[in-house]
C-alpha positions in Angstrom: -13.4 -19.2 9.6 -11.0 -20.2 12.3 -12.1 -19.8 15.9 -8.6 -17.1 16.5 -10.3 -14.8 13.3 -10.6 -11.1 15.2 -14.6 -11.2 14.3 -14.3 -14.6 16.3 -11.9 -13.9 18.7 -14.4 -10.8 19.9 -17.7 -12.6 19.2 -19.4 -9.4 18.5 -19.9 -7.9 15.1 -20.9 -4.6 15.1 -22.0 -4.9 18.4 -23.9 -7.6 18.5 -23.0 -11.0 20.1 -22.9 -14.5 18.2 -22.1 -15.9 15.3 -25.5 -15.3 13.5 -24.8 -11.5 12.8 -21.6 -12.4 11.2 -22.9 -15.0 9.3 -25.6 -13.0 7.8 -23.4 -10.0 7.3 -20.3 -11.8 5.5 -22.7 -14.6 3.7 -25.0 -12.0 2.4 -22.1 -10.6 0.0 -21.9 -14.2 -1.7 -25.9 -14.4 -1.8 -25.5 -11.0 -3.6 -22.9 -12.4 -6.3 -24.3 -15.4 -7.0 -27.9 -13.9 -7.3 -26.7 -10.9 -9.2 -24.8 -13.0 -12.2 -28.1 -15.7 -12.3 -30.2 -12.9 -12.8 -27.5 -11.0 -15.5 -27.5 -14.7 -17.3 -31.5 -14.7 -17.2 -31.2 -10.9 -18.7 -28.6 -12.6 -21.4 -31.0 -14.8 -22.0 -33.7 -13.1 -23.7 -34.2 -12.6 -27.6 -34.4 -9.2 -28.0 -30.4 -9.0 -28.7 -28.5 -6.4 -30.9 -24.5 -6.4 -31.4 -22.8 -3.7 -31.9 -22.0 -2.7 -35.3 -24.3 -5.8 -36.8 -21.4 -8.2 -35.6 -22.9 -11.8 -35.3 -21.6 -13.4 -32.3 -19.1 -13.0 -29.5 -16.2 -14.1 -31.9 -17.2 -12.0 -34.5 -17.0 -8.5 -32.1 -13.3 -7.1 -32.3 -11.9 -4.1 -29.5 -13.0 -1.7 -32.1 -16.9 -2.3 -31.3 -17.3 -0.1 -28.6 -20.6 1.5 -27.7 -22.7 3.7 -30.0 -24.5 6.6 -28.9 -27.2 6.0 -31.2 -28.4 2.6 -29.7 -30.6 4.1 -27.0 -32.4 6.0 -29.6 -32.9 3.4 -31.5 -34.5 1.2 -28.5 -36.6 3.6 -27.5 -38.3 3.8 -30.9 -38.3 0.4 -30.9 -40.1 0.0 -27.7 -42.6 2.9 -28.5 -43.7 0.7 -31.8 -44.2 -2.8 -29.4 -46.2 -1.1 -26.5 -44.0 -1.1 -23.8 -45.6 1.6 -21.4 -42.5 3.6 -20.5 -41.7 4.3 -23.9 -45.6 5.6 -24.8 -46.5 9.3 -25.0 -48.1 11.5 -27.5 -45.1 13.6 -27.8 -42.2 11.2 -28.1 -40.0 9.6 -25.4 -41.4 11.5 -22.5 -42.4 9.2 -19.9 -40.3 8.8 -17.0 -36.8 7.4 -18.3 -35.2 3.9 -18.7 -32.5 2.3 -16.8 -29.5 0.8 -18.5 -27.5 -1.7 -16.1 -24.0 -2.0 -18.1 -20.0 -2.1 -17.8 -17.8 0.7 -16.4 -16.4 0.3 -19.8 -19.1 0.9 -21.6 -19.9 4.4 -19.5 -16.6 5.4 -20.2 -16.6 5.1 -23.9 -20.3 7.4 -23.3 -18.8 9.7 -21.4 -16.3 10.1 -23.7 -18.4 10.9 -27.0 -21.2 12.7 -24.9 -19.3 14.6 -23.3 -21.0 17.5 -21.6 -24.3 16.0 -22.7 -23.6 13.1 -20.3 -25.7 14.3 -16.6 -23.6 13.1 -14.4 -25.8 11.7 -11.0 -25.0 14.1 -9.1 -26.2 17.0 -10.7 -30.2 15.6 -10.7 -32.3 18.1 -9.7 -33.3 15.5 -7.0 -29.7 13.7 -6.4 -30.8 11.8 -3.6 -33.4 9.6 -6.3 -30.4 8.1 -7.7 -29.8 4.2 -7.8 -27.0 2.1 -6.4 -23.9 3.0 -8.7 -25.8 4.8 -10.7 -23.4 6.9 -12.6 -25.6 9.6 -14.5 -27.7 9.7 -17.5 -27.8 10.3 -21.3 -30.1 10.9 -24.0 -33.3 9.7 -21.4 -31.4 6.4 -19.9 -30.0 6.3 -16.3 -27.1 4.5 -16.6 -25.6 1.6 -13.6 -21.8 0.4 -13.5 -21.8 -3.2 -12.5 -18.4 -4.6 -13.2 -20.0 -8.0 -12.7 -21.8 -7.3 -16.1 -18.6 -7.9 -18.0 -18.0 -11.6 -19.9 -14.3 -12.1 -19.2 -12.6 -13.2 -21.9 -15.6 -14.7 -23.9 -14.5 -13.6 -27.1 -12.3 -14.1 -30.0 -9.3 -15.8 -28.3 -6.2 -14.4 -28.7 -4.5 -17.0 -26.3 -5.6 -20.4 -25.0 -3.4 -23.2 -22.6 -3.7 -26.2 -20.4 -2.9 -26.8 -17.3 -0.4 -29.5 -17.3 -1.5 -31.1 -13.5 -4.2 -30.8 -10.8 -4.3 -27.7 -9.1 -6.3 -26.8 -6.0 -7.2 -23.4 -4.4 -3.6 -22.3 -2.9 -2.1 -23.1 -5.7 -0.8 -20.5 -8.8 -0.1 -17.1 -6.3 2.8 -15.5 -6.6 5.5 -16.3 -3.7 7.1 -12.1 -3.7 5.2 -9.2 -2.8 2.3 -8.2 -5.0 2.8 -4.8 -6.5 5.2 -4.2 -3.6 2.4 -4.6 -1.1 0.4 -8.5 -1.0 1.8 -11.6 0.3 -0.3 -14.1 -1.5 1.5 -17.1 -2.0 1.6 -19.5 0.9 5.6 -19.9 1.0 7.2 -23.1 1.8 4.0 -25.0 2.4 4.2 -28.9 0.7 1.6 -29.8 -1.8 1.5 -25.6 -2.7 2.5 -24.5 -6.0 3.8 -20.7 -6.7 2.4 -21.3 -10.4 0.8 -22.8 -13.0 2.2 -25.2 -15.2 0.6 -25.2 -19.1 1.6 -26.6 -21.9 2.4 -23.0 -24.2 2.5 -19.7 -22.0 3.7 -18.1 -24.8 0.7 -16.1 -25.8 0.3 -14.9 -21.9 2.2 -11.8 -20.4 2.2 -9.8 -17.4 -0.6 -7.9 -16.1 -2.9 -9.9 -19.1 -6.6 -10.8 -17.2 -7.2 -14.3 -18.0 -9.9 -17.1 -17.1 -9.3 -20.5 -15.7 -12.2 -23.1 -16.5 -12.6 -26.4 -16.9 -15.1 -26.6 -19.4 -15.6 -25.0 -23.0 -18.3 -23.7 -25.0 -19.0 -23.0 -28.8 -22.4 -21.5 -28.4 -21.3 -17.8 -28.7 -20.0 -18.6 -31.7 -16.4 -19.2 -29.7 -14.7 -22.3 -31.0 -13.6 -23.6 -27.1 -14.5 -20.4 -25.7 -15.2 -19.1 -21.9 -19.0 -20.4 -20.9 -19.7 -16.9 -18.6 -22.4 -19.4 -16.6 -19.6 -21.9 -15.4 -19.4 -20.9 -12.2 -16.1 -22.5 -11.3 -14.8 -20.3 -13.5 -12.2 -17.7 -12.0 -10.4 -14.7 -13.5 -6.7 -14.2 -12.3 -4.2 -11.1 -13.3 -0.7 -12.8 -14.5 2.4 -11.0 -13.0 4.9 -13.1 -13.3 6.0 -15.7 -16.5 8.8 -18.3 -16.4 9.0 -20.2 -19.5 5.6 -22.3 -19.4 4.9 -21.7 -15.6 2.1 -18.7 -15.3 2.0 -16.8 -11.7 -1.0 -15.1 -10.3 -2.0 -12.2 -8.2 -4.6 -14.4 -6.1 -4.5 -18.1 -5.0 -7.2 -19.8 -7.4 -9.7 -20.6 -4.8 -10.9 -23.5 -6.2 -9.8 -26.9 -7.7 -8.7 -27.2 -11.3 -8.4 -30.9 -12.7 -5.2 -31.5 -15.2 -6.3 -30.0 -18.4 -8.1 -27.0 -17.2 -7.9 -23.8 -19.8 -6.3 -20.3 -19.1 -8.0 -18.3 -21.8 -7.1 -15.2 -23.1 -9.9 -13.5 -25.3 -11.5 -10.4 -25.6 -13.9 -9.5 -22.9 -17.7 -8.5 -24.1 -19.4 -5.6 -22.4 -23.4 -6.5 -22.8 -25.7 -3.4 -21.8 -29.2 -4.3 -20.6 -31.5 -1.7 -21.0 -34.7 -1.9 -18.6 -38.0 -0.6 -20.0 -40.3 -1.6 -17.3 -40.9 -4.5 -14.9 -40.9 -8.2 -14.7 -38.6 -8.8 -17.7 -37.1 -11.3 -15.6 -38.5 -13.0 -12.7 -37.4 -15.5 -9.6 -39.5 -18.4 -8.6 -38.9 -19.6 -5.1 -39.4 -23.2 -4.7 -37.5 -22.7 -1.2 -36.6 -19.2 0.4 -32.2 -18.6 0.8 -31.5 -19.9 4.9 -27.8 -19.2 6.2 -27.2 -21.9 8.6 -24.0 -21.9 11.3 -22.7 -25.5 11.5 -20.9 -27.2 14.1 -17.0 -26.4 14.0 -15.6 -29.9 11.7 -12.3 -30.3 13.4 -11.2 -32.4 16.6 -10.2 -28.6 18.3 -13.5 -27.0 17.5 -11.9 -24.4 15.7 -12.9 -24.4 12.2 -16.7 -22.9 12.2 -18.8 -23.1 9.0 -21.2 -20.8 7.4 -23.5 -22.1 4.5 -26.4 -20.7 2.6 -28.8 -22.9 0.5 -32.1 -21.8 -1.5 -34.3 -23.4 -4.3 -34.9 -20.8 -7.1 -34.9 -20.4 -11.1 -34.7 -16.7 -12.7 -36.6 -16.9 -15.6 -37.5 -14.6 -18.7 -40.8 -13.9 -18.4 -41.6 -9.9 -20.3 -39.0 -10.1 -23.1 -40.7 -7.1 -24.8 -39.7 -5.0 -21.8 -36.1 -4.8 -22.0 -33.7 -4.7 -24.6 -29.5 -6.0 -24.7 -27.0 -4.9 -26.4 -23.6 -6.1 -27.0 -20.5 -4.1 -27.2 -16.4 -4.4 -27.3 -15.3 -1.8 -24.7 -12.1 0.1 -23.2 -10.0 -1.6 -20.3 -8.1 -0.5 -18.0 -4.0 -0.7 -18.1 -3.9 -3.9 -15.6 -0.9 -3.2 -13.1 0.8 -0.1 -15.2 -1.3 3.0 -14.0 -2.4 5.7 -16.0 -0.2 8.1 -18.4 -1.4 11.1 -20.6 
């Protein structure tokens, strides 16, 4: 962050002086990312799997696949029959409810064959109980949208290119106005490229959500699909083609070597229902520090923020939560909504 940023400029953030406070307060939203996806991978991890529709793997899932309003059901008998305690009662399924982190794709497509039988979250006769994001509930399950549940593009590929040279993380934005409004693309600037140069762009087209990665994975049952735990990994929306040069709506971020992938695939919508606690667990070898570093440049300008930690999330009660793994509906990307 550059010494002439406003939060720098006024050395108070939110009232308080120093850089510590706004280290802690803009670091803590990357310590929440990454923390969030290791502990969804450890979730994805366990064995007690079910896809939608009996399909086999990632490839074998098709947009068709969406959510079934008969899964919960069937988890909960399932968990009554292996002892889980939130699913035990004489009576049935009648011990406090189960929580069902998932997509905002998948809650549509429930909403949408519930209908009124979906209890929206703020209709609880106790409204202030509810969970972050937690949408509203449905045959006993409270149900969470967290868009970082989804696995862009980690199914069947319906389009897959390489990058033709290296490209670093100012590279591939778009040099005009983003939908009228974003200036993105560093103009004018040597060693910046306004695109992406692959070897076949014709599978691509605007407003499509694709992956960049440098690595490939078949162990989803993907020929050279998306790994979802490469964390170089970025998603980018297209909105702008010329002949085998791809434009994005974001700079990448990051460096991509020559022969990097742009992937277009289905995206898989995996629901994890939570029965009861300690499916997963962290072991801390080392707590997370933020550290403020000296500025790096002969002006002092350029300060640095950094946070380091020694952890491992790691299945430990698979019997207490349950996945599922689902197609789902997406949005229109960049065209809006129409009746």
């Amino acid at each position: 962050m550059h010494r002439y940023e406003d939060m720098l400029q006024r050395y108070l953030f939110r009232g308080q002086p120093g850089l510590i406070p706004i280290a802690r307060t803009l670091l803590a939203e990357s310590i929440t990312v990454a923390l969030d996806i290791q502990a969804r991978n450890a979730y994805y991890d366990g064995q007690r799997k079910h896809f939608i529709n009996n399909r086999a793997n990632f490839n074998a899932l098709v947009a068709g696949d969406v959510y079934d309003l008969t899964e919960a059901q069937n988890i909960w008998l399932d968990l009554t029959y292996e002892d889980v305690p939130l699913a035990m009662s004489p009576t049935g399924n009648g011990v406090g409810t189960m929580i069902c982190v998932t997509t905002p794709s998948v809650i549509h497509d429930i909403k949408t064959k519930a209908g009124s039988d979906f209890i929206t979250a703020d209709l609880y006769a106790r409204p202030e109980l509810r969970l972050r994001y937690e949408i509203g509930m449905y045959d006993n399950v409270r149900y969470v949208a967290a868009r970082r549940n989804v696995l862009w593009n980690c199914g069947a590929i319906v389009h897959q290119a390489v990058t033709m040279m290296d490209y670093g993380p100012g590279d591939g934005a778009s040099p005009n106005l983003v939908d009228g409004v974003y200036q993105v693309g560093q103009v004018g600037v040597a060693g910046i490229e306004n695109w992406i140069q692959v070897d076949d762009a014709s599978g691509f087209a605007v407003n499509d959500m694709v992956t960049i990665h440098q690595t490939r994975t078949n162990a989803y049952g993907v020929t050279n699909g998306v790994d979802y735990k490469e964390g170089t990994a970025r998603l980018r929306r297209i909105v702008a083609i010329n002949g085998n040069q791809i434009t994005f709506s974001k700079p990448l971020f990051h460096e991509f070597p020559v022969g990097s992938f742009i992937t277009k695939a289905l995206s898989i919508h995996p629901s994890n229902f939570i029965a009861g606690p300690m499916g997963v667990v962290n072991g801390v070898a080392d707590p997370i520090e933020m550290h403020v570093k000296e500025p790096i440049d002969d002006a002092n300008a350029i300060w640095r923020f950094i946070w380091t930690g020694r952890y491992k999330y790691q299945v430990l009660r698979p019997e207490v939560f349950r996945l599922v793994v689902s197609a789902g509906t997406m949005p229109r990307w960049g065209a809006g909504y129409s009746a």
